[in-house]
FIKE-278883 format. One record per residue (C-alpha): chain; residue number from 1; x, y, z. Coordinates in steps of 0.2 Angstrom, whole numbers, plus 5000, padded with zeros to 4 digits. Example, Ala and Ser with C-alpha at 12.3 -4.5 7.8 and 13.67 -1.06 7.14 Angstrom:
- A / 1 / 5062 / 4978 / 5039 $
- A / 2 / 5068 / 4995 / 5036 $
***
This chain:
- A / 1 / 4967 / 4950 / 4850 $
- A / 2 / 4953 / 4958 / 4858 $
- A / 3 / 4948 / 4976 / 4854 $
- A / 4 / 4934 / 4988 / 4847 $
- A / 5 / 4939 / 4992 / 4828 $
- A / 6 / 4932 / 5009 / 4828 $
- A / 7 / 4943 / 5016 / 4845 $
- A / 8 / 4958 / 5015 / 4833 $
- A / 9 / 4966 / 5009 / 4849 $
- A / 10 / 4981 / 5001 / 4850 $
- A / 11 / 4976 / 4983 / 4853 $
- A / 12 / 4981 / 4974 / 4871 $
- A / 13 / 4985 / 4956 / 4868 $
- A / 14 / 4979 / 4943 / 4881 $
- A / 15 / 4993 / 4942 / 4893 $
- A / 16 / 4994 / 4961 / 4895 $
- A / 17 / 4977 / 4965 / 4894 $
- A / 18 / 4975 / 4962 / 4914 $
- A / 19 / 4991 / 4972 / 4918 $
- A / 20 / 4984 / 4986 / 4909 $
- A / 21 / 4968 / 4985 / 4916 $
- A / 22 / 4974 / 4986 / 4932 $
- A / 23 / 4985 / 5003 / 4926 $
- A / 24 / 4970 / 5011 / 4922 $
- A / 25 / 4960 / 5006 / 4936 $
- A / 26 / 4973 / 5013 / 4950 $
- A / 27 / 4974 / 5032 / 4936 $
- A / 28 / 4954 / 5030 / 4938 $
- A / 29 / 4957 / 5026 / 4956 $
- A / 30 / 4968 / 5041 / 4960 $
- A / 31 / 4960 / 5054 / 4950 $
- A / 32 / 4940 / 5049 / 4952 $
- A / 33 / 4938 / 5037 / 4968 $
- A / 34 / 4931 / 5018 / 4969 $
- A / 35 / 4913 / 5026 / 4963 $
- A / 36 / 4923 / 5032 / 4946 $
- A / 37 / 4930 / 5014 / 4943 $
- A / 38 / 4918 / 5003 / 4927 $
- A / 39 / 4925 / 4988 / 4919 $
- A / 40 / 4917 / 4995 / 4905 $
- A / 41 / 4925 / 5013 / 4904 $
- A / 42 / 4941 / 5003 / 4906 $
- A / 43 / 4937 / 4993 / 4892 $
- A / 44 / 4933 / 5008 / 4882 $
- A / 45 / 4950 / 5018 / 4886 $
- A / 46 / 4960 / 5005 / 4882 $
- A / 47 / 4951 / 5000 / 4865 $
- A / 48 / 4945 / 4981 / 4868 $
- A / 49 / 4927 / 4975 / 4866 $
- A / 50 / 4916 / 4978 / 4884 $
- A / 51 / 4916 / 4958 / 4888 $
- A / 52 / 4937 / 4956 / 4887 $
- A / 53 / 4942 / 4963 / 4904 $
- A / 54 / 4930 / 4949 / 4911 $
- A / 55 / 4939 / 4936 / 4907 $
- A / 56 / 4952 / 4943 / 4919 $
- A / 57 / 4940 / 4952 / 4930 $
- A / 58 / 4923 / 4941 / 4930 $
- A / 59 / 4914 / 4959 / 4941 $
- A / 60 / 4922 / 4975 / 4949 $
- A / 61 / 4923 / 4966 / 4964 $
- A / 62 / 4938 / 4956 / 4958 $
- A / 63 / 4946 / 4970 / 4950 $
- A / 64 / 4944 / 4981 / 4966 $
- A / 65 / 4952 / 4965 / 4976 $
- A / 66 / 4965 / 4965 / 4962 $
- A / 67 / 4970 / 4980 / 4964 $
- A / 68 / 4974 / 4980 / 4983 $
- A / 69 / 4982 / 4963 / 4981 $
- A / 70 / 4995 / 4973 / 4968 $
- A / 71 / 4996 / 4986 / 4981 $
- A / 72 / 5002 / 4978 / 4995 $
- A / 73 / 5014 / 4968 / 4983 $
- A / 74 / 5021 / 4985 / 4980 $
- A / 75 / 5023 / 4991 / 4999 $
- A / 76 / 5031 / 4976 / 5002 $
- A / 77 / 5043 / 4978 / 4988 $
- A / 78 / 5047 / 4998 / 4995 $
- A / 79 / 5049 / 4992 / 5012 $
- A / 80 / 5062 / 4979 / 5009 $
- A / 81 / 5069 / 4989 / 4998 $
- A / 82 / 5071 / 5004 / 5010 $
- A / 83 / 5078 / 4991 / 5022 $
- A / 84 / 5090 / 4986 / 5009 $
- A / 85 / 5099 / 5003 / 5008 $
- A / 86 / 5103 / 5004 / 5026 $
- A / 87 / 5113 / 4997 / 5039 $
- A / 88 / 5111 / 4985 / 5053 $
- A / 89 / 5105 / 4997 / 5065 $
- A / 90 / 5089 / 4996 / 5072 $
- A / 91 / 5085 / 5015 / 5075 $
- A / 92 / 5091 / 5017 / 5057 $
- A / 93 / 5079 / 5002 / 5049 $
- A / 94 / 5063 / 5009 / 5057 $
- A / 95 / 5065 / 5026 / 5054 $
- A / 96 / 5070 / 5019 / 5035 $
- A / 97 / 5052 / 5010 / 5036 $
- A / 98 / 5044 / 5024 / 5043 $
- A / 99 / 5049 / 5035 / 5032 $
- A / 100 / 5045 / 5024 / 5016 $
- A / 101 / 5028 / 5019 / 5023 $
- A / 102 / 5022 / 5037 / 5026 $
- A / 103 / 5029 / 5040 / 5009 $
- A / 104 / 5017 / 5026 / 5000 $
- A / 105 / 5003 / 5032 / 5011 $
- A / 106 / 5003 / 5049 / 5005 $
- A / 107 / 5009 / 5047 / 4987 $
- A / 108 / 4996 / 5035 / 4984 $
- A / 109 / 4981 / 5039 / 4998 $
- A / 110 / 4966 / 5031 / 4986 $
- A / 111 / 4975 / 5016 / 4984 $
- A / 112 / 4979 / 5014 / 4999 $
- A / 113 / 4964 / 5015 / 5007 $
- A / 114 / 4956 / 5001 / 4995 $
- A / 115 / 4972 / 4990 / 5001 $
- A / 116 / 4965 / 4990 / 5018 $
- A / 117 / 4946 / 4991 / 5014 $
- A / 118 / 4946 / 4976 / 5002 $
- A / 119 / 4957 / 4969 / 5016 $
- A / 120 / 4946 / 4970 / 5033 $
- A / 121 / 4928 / 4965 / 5020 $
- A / 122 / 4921 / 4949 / 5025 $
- A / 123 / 4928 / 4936 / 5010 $
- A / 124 / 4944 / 4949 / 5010 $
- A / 125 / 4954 / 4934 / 5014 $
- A / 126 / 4965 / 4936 / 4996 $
- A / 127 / 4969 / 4953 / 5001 $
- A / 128 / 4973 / 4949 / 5019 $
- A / 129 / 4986 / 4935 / 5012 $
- A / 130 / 4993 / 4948 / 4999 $
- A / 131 / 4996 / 4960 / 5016 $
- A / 132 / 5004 / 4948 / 5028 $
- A / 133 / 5021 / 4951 / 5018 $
- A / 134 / 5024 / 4968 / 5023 $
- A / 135 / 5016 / 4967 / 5040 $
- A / 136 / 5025 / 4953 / 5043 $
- A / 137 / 5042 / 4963 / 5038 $
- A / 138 / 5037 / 4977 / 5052 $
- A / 139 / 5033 / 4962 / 5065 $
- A / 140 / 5051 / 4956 / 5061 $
- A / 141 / 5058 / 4973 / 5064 $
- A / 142 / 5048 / 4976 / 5083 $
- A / 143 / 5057 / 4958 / 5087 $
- A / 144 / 5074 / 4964 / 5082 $
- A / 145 / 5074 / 4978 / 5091 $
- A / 146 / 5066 / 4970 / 5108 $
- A / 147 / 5079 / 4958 / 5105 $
- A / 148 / 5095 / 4972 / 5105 $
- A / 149 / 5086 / 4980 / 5119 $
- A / 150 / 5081 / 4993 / 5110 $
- A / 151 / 5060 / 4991 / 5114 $
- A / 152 / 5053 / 4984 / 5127 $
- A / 153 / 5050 / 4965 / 5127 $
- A / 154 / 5031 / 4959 / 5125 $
- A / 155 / 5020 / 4957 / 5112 $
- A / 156 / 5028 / 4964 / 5095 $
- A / 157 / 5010 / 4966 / 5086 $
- A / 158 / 5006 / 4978 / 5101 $
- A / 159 / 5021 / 4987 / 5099 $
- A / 160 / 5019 / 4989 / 5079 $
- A / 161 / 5002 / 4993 / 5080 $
- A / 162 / 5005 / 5011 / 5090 $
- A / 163 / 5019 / 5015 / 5077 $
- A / 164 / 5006 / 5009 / 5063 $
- A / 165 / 4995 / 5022 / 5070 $
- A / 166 / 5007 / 5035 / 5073 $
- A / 167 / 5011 / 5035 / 5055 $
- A / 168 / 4991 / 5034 / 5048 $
- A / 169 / 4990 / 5049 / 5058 $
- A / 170 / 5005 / 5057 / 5048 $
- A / 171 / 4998 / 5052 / 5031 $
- A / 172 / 4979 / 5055 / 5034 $
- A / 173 / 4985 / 5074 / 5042 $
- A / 174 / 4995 / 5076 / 5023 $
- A / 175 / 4980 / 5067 / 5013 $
- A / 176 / 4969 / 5079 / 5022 $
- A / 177 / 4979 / 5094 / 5019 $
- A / 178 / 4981 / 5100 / 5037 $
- A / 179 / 5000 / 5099 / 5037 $
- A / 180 / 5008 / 5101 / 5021 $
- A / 181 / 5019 / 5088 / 5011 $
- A / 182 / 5036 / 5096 / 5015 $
- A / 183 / 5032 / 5093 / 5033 $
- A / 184 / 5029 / 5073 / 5031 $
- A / 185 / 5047 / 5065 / 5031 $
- A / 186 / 5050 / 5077 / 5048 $
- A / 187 / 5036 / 5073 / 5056 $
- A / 188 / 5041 / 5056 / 5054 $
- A / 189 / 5060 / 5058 / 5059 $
- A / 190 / 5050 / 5064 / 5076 $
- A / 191 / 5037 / 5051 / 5079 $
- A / 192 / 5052 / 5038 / 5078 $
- A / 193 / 5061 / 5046 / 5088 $
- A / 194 / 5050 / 5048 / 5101 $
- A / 195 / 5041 / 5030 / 5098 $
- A / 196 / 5059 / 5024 / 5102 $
- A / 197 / 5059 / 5033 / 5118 $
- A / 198 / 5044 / 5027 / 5125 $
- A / 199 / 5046 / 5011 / 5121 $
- A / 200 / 5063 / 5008 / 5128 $
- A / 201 / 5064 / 4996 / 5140 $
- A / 202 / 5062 / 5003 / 5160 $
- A / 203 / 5077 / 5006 / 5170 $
***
């Protein structure tokens, strides 16, 4: 056990110590920004003395790099799982994707863009290899379709790239509150729509 007396905390035991640092962190995250994130104030919320979250977290640079490594776990999980609940059909699959990308992007816009600044900093490379599961997945889905004859054949990084980019847009538009929420899942049911078109292989 591991905790400040005085807090009247409950105590967090070892082995859920870092999952609950990492709960508060991503609250922090959400309601103040990276700038509003301090092991210390974390140790302090959750009622443990100011040096336990470093033997999880040795600087804020790990817990940062923690968090987005968690992140990415988590998109991969909602994207295999939207795939899950549909059928075989391309179009169907990547407007599921789509729609449950531009979902996580919105719903949890601090977080991710940590995920994909703690990704592209030079010694990023954890986080990089915590992301190549739900890149991968979309890769996957650009070579089914080119293999149905559904996209164009080519490079499929190329191909998901526009559509990566045609959904940022979406989610930064919402996150920036020029379109509002309600309009998110339609816009996306649109830019399939017509990403599929233009990428359809030529008569």
């Amino acid at each position: 056990m591991c905790r400040v007396p005085e807090t009247g905390e409950r105590p967090y035991h070892h082995g859920h110590l870092r999952a609950g640092l990492l709960q508060a962190a991503e609250r922090r995250l959400r309601e103040d920004g990276v700038d509003g994130l301090s092991l210390r104030d974390l140790a302090r919320e959750l009622g443990v003395s100011h040096a336990a979250p470093r033997r999880h977290f040795p600087d804020r640079r790990a817990l940062l790099d923690a968090l987005a490594e968690t992140g990415f776990a988590r998109l991969d999980t909602v994207l295999r799982a939207a795939l899950a609940d549909t059928a075989d059909d391309f179009a169907v699959r990547l407007q599921a994707v789509a729609t449950a990308y531009t979902r996580f992007a919105t719903e949890n816009a601090a977080l991710l863009e940590l995920m994909f600044r703690s990704k592209h900093r030079p010694g990023g490379e954890r986080v990089a290899r915590a992301a190549e599961g739900a890149f991968a997945l979309v890769n996957e889905l650009i070579v089914q379709g080119q293999a149905e004859g559904a996209l164009q054949a080519g490079e499929p990084e190329q191909a998901g790239l526009i559509l990566f980019a045609t959904l940022q847009g979406i989610a930064a538009l919402v996150n920036g509150d020029v379109v509002p929420p309600e309009m998110r899942d339609g816009l996306v049911e649109t830019a399939t729509e017509q990403f599929l078109r233009g990428a359809r292989p030529l008569p």
